[in-house]
Each structure stands twice: as C-alpha cells, then as structure tokens.
C-alpha positions as CSV (number, residue, x, y, z in Angstrom):
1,X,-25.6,14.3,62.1
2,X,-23.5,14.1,58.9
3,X,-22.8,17.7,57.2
4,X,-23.9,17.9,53.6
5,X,-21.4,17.2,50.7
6,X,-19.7,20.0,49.7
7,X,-19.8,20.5,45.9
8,X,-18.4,22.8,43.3
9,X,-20.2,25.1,41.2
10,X,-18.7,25.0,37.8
11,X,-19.8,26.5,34.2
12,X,-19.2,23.9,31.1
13,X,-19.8,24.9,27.6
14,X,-20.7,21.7,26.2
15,X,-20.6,22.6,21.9
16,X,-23.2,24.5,21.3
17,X,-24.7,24.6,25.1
18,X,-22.8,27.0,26.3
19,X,-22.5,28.1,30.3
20,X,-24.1,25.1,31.5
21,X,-23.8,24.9,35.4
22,X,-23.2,21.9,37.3
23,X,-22.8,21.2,40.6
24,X,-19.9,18.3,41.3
25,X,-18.0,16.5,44.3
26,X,-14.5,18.0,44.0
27,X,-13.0,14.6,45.2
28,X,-14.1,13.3,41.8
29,X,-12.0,12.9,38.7
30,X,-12.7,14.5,35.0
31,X,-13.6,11.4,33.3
32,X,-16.5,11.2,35.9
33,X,-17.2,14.7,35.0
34,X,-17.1,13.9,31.3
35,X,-19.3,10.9,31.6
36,X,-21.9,12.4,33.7
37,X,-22.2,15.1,30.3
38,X,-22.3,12.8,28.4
39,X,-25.7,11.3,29.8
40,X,-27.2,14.5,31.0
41,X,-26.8,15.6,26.9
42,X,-26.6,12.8,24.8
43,X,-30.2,13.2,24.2
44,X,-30.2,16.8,23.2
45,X,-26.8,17.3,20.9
46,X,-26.5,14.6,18.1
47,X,-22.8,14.7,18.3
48,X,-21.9,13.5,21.2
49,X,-20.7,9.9,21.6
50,X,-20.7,7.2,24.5
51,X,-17.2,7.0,25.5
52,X,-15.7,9.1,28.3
53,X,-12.4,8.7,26.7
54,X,-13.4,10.4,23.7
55,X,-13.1,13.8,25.3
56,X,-11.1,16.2,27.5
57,X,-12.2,19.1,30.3
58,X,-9.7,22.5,29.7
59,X,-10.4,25.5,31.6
60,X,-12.0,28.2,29.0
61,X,-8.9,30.7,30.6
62,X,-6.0,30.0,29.3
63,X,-6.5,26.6,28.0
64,X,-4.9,24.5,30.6
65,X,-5.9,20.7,30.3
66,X,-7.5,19.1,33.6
67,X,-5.2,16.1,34.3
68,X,-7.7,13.0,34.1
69,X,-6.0,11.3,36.7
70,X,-6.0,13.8,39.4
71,X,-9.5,15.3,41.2
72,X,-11.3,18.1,40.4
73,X,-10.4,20.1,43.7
74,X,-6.8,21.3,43.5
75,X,-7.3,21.9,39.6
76,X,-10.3,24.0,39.6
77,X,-12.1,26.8,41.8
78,X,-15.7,27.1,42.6
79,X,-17.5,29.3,39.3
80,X,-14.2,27.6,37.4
81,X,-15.4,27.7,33.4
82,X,-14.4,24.7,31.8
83,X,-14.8,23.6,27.9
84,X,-15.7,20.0,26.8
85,X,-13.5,19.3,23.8
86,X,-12.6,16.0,21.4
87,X,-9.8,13.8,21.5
88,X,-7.7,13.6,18.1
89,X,-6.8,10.0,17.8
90,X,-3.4,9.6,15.7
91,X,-4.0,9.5,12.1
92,X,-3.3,5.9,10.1
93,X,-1.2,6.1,7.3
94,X,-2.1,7.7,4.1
95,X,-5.0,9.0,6.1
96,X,-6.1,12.8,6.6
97,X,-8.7,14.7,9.2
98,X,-11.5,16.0,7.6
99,X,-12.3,19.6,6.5
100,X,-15.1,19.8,8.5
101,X,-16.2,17.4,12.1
102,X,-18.5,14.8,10.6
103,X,-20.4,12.2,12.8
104,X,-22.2,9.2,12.2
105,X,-24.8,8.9,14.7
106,X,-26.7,5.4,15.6
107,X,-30.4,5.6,15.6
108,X,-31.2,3.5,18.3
109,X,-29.0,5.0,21.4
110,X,-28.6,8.1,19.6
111,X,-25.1,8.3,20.1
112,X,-22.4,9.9,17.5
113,X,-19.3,8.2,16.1
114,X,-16.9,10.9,15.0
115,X,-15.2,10.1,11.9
116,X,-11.6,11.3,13.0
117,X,-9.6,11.0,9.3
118,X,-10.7,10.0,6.1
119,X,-10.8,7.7,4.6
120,X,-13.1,5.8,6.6
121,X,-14.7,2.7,7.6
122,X,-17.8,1.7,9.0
123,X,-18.1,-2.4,10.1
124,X,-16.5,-4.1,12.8
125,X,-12.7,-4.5,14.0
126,X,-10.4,-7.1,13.1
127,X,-6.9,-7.0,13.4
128,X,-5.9,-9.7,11.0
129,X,-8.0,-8.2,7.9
130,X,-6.1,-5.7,5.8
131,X,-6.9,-2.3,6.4
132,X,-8.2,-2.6,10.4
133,X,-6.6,0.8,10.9
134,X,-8.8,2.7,9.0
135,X,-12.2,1.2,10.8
136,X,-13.3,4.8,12.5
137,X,-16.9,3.2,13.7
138,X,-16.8,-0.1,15.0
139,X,-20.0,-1.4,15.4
140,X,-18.6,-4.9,16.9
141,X,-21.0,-4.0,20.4
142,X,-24.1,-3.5,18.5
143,X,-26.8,-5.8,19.4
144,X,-27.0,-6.1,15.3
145,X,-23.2,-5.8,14.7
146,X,-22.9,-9.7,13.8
147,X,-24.6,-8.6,10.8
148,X,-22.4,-5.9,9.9
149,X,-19.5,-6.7,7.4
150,X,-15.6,-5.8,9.0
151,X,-15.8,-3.7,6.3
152,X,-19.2,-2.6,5.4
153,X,-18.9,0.8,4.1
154,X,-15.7,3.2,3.0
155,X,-16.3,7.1,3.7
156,X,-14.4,10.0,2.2
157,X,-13.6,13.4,1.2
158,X,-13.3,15.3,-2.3
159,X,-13.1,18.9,-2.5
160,X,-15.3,19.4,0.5
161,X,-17.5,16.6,-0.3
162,X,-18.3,13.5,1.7
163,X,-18.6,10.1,-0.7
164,X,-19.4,6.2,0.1
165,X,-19.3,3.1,-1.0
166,X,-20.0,-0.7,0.1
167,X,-16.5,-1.9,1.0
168,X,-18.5,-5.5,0.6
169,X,-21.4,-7.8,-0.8
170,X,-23.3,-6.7,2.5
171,X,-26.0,-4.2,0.6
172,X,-26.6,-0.3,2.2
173,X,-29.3,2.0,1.2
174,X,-29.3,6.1,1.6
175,X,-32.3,7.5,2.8
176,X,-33.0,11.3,1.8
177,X,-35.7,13.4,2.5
178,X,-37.8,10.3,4.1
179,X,-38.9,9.5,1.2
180,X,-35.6,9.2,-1.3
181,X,-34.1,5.4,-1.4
182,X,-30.5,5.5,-3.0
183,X,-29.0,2.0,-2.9
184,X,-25.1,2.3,-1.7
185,X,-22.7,1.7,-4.6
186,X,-20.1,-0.9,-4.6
187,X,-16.3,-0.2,-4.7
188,X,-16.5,0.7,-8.8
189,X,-18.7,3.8,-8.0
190,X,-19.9,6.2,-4.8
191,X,-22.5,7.8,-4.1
192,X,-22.3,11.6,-2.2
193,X,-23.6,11.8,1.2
194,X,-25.4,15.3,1.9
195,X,-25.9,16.3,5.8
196,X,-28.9,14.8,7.3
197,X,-29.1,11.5,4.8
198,X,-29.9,8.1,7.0
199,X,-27.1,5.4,6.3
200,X,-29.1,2.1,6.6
201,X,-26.8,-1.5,6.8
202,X,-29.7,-3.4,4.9
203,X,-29.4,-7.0,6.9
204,X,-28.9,-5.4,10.6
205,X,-31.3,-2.6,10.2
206,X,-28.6,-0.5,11.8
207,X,-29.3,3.4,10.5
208,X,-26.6,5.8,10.6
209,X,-27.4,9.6,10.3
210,X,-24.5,11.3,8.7
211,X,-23.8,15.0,10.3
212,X,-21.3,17.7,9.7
213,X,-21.2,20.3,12.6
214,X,-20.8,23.3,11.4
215,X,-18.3,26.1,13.1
C-alpha cells in the first residue's frame, strides 16, 4: 500500500490576502507554486494576471528569493512564510514606472495587465512597427485581439494623474459610473482616466477596467 504524499504546510501572503495556507509537494518548483495562486485567486483579487512569469516567491524573513529553478524542499521549511511579489520588467527608453501600480484588467477572464512604465500601450505586438517597446498589454491572444489596433490606445502619467488617448482610427469609449459614455480622444487631446472607469476597444468589445492599488 502506497504511503501518502508528504506535503508542506506553508503561509503565502498573496497582496492583500495575507497568511494564506497551502499545502504543496516539496518536489515541486515555485513557478508551479505561483501558478497554482494564480488560479486559486484570480477570481477574488482584480490584480492578478495570468502568467506565472510575472511573479516571484521570497521568504517574508529576510527577503531571500526562492530560486525558480530549484524545488521547494531544500529552500523552504514546513510553516515557511513566503510573499508573492511582481516582476519589474526593464524599462524602454524614455520610459518611467508609475507613481502608483496600475492594472488594466480584461473583463472576460478577469485577469489584470500591469502597466509596468509609462508611457504605455494597449494593442497588439509587432516588432517592425515603431514604438513595439512601449506595448505594456498585448492583447495579440485575445479571441477579439484581430480587432485590436498594434496601437490602439497610449496611457500615461501627469502629476499623479493617469491620461489616454487613441494611438489610431480604431474608436475607444470610457465608461464611468455605468451610466457615463466618454468617447477616447485621438492623439491631439486625452482624456483622464479615474480608478474604476471601463476602457471599451469599440470594434472587439474588449473592456478594460483601469485600477490603481493603493499601498
């Protein structure tokens, strides 16, 4: 008769759930850990993306990084603490990270793109359009990405304040309050975003809730 798996007992603060336990096979690695978060919360904190590689494990003493490529045993003890935290991408040129985290998140699998410098763009990748650096959400795997412009919307920051503005002839609305329809301006004027407002990319019907995480 086979014995039963032997699993760690381990405490993650993920944001603002803090102290959550979890039990986990010590012969797997922390991406595994960080993706199996990722589902169990996705659904409950509106800043958390899809992609394990978006995020790192440290132990909440003393800081120490968990090496991705090594297992969980030999790294942590049983009642270890650990902290779930973001991964800084390098900046592009002439860019800057934002006062404050900001997040677009997608309406439809409720996951969050960070917006790691501004300015930003929102559309799809292409390396041999100017500017491809500066494309923080990618919406190329979107099942309504063809109808997203490579660069559909430019995001930024004055004085604390987040602004946008069609980067294209591919039309954007603001939704505010439910009831509050602001059409996105094009490049010759912006419109501000405030937390909360809906971002919606007219011909895919993608919708975008822009969120600032505050602390």
């Amino acid at each position: 008769m086979a014995s039963p798996p032997k699993y760690l007992e381990l405490r993650i603060d993920v944001f603002a759930k803090s102290g959550q336990r979890a039990q986990v096979l010590p012969e797997i690695r922390p991406p595994d850990l960080v993706a199996a978060i990722l589902e169990e919360f996705g659904d409950e904190l509106d800043i958390l993306g899809a992609a394990p590689e978006a995020y790192w494990l440290r132990k909440a003493e003393g800081n120490e990084r968990l090496d991705d490529l090594l297992p969980l045993e030999g790294q942590v003890h049983d009642g270890e603490h650990l902290v779930l935290e973001e991964t800084d991408p390098d900046l592009p040129a002439h860019t800057r990270r934002p006062a404050r985290s900001v997040y677009l998140q997608e309406s439809t699998t409720q996951r969050a793109f960070k917006i790691p410098w501004v300015p930003a763009i929102v559309g799809r990748s292409d390396p041999d359009l100017p500017e491809n650096d500066l494309v923080a959400v990618d919406l190329s795997a979107h099942p309504g990405g063809g109808r997203v412009s490579r660069r559909h919307l430019r995001l930024w920051e004055e004085n604390g304040e987040y602004y946008i503005q069609t980067a294209s002839a591919n039309p954007a609305s603001i939704v505010r309050d439910r009831d509050v329809e602001i059409p996105v301006p094009a490049a010759s004027a912006k419109e501000r975003l405030l937390p909360q407002d809906i971002i919606r990319l007219d011909r895919s019907q993608i919708t975008l809730k822009f969120i600032v995480r505050e602390g």
